[in-house]
Backbone as numpy.savetxt, mean C-alpha at the origin, in Angstrom:
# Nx Ny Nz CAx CAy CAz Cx Cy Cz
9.75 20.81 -16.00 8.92 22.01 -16.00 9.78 23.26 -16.00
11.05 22.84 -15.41 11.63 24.26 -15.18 12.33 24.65 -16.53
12.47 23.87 -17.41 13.27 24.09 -18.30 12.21 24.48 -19.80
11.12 24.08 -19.67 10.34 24.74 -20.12 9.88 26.12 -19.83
9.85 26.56 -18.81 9.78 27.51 -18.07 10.61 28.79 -19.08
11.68 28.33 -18.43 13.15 28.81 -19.51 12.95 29.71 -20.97
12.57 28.35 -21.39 12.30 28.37 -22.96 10.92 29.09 -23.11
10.44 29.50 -22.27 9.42 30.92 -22.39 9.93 31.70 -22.06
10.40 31.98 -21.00 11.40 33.33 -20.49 12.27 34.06 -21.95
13.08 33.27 -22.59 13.57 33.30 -23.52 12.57 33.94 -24.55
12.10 33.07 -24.93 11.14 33.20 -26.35 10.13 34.83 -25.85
10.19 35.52 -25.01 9.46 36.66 -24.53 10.17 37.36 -24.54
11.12 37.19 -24.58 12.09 38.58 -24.01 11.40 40.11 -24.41
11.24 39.83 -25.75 10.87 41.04 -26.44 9.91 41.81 -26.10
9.07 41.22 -24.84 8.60 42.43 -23.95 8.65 42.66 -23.52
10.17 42.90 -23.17 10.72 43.71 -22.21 11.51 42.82 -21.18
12.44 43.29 -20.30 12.85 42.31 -19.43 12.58 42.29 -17.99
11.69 42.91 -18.01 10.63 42.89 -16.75 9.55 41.63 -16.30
8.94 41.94 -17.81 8.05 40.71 -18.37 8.52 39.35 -18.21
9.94 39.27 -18.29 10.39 38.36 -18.81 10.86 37.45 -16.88
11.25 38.70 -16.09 11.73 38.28 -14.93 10.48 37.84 -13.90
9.54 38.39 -14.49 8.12 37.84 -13.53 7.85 36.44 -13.94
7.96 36.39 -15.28 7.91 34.86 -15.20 8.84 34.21 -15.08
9.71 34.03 -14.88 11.01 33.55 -14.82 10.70 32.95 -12.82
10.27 34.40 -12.32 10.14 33.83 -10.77 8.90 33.19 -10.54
7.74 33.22 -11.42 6.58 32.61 -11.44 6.52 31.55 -11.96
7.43 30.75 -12.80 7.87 29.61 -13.11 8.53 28.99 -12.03
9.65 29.27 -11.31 10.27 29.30 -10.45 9.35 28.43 -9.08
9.00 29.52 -8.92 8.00 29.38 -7.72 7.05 28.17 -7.67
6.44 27.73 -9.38 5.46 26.70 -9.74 5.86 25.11 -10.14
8.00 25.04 -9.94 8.50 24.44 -9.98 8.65 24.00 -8.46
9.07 25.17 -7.60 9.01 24.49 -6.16 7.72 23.59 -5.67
6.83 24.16 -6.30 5.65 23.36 -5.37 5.69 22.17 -6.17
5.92 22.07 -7.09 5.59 20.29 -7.84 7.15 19.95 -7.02
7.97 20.49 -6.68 8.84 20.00 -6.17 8.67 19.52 -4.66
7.96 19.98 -4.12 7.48 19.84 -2.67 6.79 18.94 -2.51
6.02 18.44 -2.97 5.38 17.02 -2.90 5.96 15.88 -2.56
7.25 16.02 -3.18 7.83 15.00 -2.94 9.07 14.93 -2.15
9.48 13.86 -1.38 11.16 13.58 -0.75 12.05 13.20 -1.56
13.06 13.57 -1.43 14.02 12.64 -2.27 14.16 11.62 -2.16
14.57 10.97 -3.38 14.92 8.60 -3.12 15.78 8.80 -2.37
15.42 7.89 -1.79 16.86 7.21 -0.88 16.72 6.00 -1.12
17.90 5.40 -1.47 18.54 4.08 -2.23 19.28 3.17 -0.77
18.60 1.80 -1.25 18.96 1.19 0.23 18.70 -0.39 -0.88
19.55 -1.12 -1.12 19.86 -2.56 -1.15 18.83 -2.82 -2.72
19.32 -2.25 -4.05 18.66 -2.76 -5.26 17.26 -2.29 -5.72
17.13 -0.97 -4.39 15.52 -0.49 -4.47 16.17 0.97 -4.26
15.18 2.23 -4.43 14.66 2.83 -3.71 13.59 3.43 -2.83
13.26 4.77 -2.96 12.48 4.86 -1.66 11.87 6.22 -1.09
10.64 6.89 -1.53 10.75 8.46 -1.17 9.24 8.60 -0.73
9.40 9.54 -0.15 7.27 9.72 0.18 6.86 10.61 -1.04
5.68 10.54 -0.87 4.90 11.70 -2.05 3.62 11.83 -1.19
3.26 12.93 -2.11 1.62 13.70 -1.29 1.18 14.29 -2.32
-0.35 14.30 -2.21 -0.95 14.93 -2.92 -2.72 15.03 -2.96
-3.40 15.86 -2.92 -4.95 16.20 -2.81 -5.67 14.95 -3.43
-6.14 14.24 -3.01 -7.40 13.95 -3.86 -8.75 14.31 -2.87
-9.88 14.05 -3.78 -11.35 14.13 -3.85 -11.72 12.93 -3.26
-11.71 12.75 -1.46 -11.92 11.73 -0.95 -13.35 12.20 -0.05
-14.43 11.68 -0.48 -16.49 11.37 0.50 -16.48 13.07 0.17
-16.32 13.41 -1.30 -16.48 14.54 -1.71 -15.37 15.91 -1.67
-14.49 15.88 -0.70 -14.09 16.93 -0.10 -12.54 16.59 -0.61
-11.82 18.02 -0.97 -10.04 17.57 -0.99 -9.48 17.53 0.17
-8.80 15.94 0.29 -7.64 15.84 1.33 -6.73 15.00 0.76
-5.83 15.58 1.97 -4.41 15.24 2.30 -4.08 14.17 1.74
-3.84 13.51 1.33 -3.13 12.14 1.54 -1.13 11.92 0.85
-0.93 11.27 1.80 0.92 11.12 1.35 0.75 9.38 0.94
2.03 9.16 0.54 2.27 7.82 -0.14 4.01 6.91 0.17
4.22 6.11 0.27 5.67 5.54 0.60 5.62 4.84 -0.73
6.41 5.27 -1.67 6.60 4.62 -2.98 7.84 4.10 -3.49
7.88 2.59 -3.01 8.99 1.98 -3.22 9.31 1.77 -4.48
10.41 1.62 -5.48 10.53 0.79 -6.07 11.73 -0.30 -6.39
11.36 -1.02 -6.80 12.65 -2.04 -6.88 13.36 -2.96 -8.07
14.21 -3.29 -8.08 15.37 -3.64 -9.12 14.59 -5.00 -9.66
14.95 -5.62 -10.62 14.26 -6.36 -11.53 14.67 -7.74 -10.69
13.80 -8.89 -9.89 13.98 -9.75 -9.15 13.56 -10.08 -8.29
13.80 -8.36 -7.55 13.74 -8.18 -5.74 12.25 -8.07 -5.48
11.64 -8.20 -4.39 10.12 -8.25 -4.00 10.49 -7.64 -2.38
9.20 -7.43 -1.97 9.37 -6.90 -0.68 7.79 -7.33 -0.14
7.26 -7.18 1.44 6.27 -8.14 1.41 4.92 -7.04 2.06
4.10 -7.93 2.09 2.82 -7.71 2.71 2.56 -7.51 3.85
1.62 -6.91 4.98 1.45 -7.13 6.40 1.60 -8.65 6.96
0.89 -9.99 5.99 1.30 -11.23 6.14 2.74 -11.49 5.56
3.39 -11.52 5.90 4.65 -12.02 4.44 4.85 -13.50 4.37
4.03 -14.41 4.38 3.80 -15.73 4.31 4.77 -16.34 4.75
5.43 -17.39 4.03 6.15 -18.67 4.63 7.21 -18.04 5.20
7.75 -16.56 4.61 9.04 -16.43 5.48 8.92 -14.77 4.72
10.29 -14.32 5.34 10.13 -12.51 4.90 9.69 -12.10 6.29
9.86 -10.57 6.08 9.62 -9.42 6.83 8.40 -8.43 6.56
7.72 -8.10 7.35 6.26 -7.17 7.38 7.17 -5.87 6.97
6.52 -4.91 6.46 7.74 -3.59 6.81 6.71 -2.66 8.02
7.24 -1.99 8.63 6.92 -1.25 9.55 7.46 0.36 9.37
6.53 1.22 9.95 6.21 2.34 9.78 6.02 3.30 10.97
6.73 4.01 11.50 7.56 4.99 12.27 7.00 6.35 11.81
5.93 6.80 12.49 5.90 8.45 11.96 5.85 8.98 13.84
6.86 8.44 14.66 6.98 9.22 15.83 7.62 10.56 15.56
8.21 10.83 15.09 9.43 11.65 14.99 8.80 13.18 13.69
6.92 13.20 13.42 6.63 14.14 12.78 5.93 14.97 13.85
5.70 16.17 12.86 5.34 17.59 13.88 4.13 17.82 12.98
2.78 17.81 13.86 1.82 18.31 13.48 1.00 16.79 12.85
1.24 15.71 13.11 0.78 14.87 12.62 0.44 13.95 13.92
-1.50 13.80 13.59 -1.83 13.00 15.21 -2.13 11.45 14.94
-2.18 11.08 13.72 -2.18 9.71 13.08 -2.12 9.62 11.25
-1.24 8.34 11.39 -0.70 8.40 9.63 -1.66 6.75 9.90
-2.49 6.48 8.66 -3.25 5.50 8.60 -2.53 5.09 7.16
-2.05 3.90 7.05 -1.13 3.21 6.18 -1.71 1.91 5.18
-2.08 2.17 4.29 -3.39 1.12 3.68 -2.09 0.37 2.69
-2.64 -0.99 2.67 -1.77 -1.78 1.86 -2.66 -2.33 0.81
-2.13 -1.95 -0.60 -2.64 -2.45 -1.90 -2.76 -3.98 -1.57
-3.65 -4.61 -2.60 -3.72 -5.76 -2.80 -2.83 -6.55 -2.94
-1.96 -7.48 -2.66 -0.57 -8.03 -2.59 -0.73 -9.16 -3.90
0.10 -10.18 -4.32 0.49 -11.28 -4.67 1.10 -12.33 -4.29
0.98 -13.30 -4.53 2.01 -15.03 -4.15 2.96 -14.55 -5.03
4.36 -14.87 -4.33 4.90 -15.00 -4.91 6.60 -16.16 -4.65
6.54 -17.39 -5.11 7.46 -18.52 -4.89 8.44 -18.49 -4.72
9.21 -18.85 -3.50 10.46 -18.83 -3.43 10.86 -19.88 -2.70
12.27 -20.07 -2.78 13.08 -21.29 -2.08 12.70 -21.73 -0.60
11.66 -20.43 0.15 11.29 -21.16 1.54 9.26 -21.56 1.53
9.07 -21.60 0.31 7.86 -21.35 -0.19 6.72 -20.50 -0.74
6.03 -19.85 -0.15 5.12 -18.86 -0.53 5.51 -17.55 0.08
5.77 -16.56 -0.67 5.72 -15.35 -0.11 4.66 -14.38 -0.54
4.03 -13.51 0.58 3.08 -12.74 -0.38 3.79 -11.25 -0.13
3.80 -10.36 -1.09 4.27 -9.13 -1.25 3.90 -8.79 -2.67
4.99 -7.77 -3.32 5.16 -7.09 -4.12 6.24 -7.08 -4.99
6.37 -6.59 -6.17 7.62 -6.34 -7.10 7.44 -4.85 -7.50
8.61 -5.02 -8.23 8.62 -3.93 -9.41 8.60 -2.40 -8.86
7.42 -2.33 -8.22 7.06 -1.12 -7.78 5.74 -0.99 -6.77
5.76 -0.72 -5.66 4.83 -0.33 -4.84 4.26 0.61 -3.83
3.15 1.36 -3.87 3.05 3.06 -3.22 1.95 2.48 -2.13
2.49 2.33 -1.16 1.56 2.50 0.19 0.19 3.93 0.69
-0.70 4.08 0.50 -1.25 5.21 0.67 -1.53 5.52 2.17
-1.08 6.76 2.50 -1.04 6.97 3.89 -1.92 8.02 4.16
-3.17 7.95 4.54 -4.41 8.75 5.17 -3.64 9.96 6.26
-3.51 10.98 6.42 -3.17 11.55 7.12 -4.34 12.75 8.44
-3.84 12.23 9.43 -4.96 13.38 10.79 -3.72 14.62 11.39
-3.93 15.71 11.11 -3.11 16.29 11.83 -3.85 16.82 13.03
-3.21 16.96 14.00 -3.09 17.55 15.44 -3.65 18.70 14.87
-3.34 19.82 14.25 -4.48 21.03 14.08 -4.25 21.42 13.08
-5.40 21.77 12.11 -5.78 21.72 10.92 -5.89 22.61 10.31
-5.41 23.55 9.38 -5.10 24.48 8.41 -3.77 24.66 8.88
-2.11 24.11 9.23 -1.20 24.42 9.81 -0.39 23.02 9.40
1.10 23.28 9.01 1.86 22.66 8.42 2.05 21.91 8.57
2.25 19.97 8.03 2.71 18.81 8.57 4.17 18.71 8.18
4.97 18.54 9.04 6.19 17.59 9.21 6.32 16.01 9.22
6.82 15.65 7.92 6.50 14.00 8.48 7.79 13.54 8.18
7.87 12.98 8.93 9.77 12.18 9.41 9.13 10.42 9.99
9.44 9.81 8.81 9.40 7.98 8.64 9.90 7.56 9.02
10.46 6.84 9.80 11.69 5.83 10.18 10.96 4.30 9.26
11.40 3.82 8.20 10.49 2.41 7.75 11.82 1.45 8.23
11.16 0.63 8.34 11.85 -0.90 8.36 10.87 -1.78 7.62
12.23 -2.26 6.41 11.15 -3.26 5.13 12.28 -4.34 4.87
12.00 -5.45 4.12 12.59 -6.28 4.26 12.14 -6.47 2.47
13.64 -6.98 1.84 13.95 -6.95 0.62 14.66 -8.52 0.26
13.92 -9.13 -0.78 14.45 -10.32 -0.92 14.62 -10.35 -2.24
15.71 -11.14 -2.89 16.29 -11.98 -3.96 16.16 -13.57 -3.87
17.43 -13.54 -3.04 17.60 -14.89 -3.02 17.51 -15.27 -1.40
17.72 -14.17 -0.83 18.19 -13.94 0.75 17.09 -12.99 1.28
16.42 -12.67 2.35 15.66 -11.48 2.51 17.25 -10.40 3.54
16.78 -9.21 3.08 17.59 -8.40 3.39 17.06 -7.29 4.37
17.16 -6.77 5.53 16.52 -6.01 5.87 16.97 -4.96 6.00
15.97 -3.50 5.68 16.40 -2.44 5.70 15.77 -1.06 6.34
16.27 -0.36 6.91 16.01 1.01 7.38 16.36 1.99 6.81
15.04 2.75 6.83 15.46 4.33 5.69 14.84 5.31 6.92
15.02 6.01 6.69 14.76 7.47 7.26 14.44 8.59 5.86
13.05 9.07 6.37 12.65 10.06 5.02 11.68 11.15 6.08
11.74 12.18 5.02 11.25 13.47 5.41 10.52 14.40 4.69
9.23 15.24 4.94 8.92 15.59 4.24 7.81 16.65 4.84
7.99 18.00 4.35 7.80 18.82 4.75 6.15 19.42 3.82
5.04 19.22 4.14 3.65 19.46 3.51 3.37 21.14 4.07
3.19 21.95 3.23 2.54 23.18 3.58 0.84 23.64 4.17
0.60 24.53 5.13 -0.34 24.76 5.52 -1.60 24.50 4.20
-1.66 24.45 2.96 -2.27 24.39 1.86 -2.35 22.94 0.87
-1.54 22.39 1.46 -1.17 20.95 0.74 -2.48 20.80 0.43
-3.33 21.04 1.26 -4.58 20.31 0.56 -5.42 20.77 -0.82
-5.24 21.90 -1.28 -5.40 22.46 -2.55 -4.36 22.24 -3.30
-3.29 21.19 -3.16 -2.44 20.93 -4.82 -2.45 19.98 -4.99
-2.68 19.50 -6.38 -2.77 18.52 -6.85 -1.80 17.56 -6.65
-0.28 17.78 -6.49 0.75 16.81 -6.80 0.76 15.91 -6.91
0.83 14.76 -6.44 1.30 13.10 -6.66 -0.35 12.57 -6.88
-1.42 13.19 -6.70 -2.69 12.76 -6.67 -2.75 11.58 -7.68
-2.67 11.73 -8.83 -2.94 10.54 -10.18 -2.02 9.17 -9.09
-0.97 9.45 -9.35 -0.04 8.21 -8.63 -0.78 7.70 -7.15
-1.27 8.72 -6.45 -1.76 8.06 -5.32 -3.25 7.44 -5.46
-4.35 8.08 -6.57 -5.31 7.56 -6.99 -5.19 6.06 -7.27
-4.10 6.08 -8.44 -3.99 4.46 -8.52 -3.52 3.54 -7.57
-2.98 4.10 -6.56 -2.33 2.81 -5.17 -3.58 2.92 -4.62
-4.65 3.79 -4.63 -5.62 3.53 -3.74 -6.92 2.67 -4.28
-6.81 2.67 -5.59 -7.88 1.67 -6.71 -7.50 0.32 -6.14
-6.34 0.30 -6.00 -5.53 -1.66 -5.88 -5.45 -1.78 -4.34
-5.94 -0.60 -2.97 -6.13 -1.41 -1.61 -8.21 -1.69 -1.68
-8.00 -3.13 -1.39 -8.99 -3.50 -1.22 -10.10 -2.87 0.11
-11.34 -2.99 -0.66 -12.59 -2.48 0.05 -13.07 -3.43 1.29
-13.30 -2.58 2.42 -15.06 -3.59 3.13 -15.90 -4.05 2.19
-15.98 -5.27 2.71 -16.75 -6.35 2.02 -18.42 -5.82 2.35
-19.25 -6.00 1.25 -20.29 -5.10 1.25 -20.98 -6.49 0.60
-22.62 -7.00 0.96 -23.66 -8.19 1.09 -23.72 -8.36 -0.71
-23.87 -6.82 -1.34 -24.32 -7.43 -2.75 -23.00 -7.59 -3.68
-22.12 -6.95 -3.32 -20.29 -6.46 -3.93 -19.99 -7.73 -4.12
-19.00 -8.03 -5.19 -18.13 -9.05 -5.31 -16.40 -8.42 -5.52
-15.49 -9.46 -5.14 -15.39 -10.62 -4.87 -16.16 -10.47 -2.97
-16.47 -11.25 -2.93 -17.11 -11.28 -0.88 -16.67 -13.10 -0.83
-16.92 -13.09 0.78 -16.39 -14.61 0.84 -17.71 -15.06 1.69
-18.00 -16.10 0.99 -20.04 -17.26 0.97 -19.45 -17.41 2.43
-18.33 -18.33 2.45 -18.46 -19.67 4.39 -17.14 -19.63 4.37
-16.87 -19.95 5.69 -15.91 -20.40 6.44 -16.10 -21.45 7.21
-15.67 -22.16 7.42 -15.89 -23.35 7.86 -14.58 -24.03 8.53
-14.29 -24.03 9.70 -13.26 -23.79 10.95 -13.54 -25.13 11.69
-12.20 -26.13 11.04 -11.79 -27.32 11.96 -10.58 -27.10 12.31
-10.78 -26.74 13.68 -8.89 -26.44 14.57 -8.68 -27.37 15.56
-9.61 -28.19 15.77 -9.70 -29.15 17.11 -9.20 -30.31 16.63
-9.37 -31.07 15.70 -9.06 -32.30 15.03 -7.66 -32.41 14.56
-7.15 -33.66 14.38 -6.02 -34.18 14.56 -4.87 -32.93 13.25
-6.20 -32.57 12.29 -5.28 -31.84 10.72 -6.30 -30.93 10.87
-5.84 -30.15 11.83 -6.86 -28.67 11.76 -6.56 -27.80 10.13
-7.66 -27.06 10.12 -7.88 -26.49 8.88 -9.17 -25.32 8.94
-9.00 -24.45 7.97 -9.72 -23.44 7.87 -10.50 -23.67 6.19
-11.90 -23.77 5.96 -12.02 -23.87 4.62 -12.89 -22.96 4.33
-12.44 -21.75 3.31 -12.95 -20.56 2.75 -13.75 -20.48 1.32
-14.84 -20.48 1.27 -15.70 -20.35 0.04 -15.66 -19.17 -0.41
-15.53 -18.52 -1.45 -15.61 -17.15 -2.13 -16.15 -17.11 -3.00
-16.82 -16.14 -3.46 -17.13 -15.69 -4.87 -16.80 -14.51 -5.59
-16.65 -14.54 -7.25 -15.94 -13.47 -7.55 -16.50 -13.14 -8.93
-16.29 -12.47 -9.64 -17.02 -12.05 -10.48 -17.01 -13.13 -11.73
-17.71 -13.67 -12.65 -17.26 -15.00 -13.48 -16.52 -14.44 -14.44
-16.27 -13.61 -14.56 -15.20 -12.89 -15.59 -13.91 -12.65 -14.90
-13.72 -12.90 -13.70 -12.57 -12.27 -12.94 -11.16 -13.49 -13.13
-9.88 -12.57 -12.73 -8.94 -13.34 -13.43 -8.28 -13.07 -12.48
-7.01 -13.60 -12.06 -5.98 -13.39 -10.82 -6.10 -13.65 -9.45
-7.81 -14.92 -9.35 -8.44 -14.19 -8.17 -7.39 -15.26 -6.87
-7.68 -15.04 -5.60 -6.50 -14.99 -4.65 -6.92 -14.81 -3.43
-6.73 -15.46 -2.40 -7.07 -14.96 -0.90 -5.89 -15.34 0.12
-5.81 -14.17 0.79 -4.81 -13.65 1.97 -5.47 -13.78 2.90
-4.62 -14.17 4.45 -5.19 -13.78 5.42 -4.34 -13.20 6.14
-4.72 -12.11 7.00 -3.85 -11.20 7.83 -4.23 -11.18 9.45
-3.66 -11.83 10.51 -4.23 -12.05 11.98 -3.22 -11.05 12.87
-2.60 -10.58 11.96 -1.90 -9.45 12.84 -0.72 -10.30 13.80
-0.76 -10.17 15.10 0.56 -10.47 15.46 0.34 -12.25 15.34
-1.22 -12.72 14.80 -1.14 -14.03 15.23 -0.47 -14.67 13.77
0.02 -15.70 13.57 0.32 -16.37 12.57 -0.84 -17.41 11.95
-0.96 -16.68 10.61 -1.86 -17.59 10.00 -1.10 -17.93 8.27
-1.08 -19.32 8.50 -0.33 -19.74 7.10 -1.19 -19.74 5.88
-0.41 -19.61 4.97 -0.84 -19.03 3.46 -1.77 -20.41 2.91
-3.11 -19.66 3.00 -4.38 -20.32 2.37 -3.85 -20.41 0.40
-4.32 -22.13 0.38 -3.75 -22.55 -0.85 -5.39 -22.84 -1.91
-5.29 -22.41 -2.89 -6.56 -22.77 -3.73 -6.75 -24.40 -3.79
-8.40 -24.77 -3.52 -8.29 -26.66 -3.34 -8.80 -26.73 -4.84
-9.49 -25.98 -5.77 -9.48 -26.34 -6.70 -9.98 -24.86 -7.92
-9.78 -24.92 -9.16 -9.94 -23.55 -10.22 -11.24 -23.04 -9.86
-10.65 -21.68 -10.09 -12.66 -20.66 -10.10 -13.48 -21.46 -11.55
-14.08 -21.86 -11.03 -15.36 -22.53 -11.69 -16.71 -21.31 -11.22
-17.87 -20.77 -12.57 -18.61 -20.03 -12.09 -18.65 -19.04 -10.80
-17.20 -18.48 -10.91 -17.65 -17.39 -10.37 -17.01 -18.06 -8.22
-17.28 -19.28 -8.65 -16.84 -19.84 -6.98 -15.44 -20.67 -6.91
-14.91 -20.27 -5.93 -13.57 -20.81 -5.65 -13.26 -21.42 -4.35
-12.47 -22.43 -3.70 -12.60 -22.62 -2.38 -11.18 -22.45 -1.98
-10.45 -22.34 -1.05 -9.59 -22.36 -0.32 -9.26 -22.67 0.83
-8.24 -23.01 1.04 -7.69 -23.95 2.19 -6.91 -23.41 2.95
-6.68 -23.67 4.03 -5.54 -23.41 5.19 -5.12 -23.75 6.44
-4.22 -24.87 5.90 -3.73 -26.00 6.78 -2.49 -25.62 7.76
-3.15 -25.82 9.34 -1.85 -25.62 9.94 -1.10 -26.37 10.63
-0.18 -26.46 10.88 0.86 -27.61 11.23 0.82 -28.17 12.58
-0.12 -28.13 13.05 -0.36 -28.63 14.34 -1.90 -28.24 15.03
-1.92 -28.82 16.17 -3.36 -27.93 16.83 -2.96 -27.01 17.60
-1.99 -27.30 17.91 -1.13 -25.78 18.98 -1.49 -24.83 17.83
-1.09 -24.81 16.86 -1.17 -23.52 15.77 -2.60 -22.77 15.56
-3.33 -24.32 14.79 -4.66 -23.75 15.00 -5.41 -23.38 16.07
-4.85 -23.33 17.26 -6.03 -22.78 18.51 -5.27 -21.55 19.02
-4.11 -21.13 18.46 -3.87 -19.69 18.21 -4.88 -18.74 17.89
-5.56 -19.44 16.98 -6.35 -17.97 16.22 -7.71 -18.11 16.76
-7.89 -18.76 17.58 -9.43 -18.69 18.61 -9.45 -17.52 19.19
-10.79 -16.82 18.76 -11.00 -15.51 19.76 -9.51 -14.59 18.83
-9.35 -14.66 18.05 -8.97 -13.50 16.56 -9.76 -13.00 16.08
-9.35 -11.79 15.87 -10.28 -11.45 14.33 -9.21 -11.38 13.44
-9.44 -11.92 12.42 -8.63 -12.28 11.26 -9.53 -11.70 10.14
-8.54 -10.92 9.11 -9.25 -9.76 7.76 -8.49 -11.03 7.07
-9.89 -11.14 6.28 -9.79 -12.30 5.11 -9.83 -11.08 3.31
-8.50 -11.49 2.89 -8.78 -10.39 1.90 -8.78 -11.37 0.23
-10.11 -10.88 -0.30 -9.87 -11.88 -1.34 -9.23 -10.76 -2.61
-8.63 -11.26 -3.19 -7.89 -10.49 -4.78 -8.22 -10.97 -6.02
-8.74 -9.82 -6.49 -8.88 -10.50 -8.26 -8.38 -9.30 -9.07
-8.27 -9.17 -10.49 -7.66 -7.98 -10.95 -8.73 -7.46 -11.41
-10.09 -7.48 -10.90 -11.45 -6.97 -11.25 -11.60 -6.08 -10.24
-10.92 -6.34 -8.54 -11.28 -5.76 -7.89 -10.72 -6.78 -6.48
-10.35 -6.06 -5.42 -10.52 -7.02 -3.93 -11.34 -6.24 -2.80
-11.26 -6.64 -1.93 -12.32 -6.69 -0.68 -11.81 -7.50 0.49
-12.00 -7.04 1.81 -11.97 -7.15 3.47 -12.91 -7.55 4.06
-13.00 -9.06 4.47 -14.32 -9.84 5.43 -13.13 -9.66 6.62
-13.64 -9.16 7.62 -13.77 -9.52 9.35 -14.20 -10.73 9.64
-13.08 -11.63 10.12 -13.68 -12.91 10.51 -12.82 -13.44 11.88
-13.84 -13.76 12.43 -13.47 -14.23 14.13 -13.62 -15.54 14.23
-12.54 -16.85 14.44 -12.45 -18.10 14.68 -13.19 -17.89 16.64
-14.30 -18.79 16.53 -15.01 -19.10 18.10 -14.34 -20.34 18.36
């Protein structure tokens, strides 16, 4: 932008060089703010790593919202709140901002993805976390200072700490900046599961007492839907990666999730466990409590 900028400054001269210096600082000035949106990368192990912010049109009204937008080297993956058979959750540190009374951290729809210790679920290529932002008091500047801890795998998982910063103006909420980019990380985190919506999940059906405890999940998804997929996330409890028992046939799919003992399965008694199903049509969040 700035160099376009330029190349008007230039191409005007001829009215004068007055003319020419107002825009020159009014370019200037319209470069900082697309510049402000964002942190700089910071490069940490085959990836990098920067926040962004920007307005959207969220239950009508413009707000805030910032983003953690990783991306990574052709191979490497990084994981999910579950990170299945093995891997690291990444975690998220906004103690250390000014003017900020909660950062709400939504995670896109994830993928399986195979590796030498089995199933991992995460991400590749590229992934933007969308971060809902509450400030402590409102028309007045946020400071946001990240401490992340994420965990980066090849062949090995690698773990890493960044530190990022980023300074939002009393107005952030009237500029557009990173909005398009954060629109789309927020299309791919899945919805509350809603009675008539698809994909939603039919039954659950919870044997943890018996000798090969198991969890068996019925879903449905749209009969056109492609990629479709279910995660489960129990938070600090461990719940192993639900395996498809057989192809989406009409629209219905079942899934499985076998755990390695009954000690394991009577972990998640009295959980609530977010059952998230994925399709590339769309995903969705059932609340589900093992009694």
């Amino acid at each position: 932008m700035m160099s376009v900028c330029f190349h008007r400054v230039a191409a005007l001269c001829h009215f004068g060089p007055a003319f020419g210096a107002i825009l020159s600082v009014a370019c200037t000035s319209a470069a900082l703010t697309a510049i402000a949106s964002t942190s700089p990368w910071v490069a940490s192990t085959n990836s990098k790593v920067r926040l962004v912010s920007g307005a959207l049109d969220l239950d009508g009204k413009p707000t805030l919202v910032a983003g953690v937008q990783l991306r990574m080297d052709g191979g490497w993956k990084t994981y999910w709140k579950n990170p299945g058979d093995s891997g690291v959750p990444p975690t998220f540190d906004w103690s250390g901002s000014n003017n900020l009374k909660h950062a709400e951290v939504l995670y896109p729809a994830p993928h399986r993805i195979a590796d030498a210790n089995g199933t991992a679920i995460g991400y590749d290529d590229e992934i933007v976390f969308p971060v809902k932002l509450t400030p402590e008091r409102e028309g007045e500047p946020i400071e946001l200072k990240l401490a992340l801890n994420f965990g980066l795998c090849k062949d090995l998982c690698i773990p890493n700490d960044v530190s990022l910063a980023l300074e939002l103006p009393a107005d952030a909420a009237s500029h557009r900046g990173d909005a398009a980019l954060l629109e789309s990380a927020l299309a791919r985190v899945p919805k509350p599961a809603a009675p008539e919506a698809l994909p939603r999940v039919e039954a659950v059906t919870a044997n943890v007492d018996g000798a090969k405890p198991e969890l068996l999940i019925d879903a449905l998804f749209p009969p056109d839907a492609t990629g479709t997929d279910l995660f489960i996330d129990g938070g600090e409890t461990y719940v192993p990666v639900p395996m498809p028992v057989r192809p989406l046939a009409g629209g219905k799919q079942r899934f499985a999730v076998a755990f390695a003992s009954p000690g394991e399965a009577a972990s998640i008694k009295g959980k609530s466990l977010t059952l998230t199903l994925v399709s590339d049509g769309g995903s969705s969040d059932t609340a589900w409590t093992a009694e």
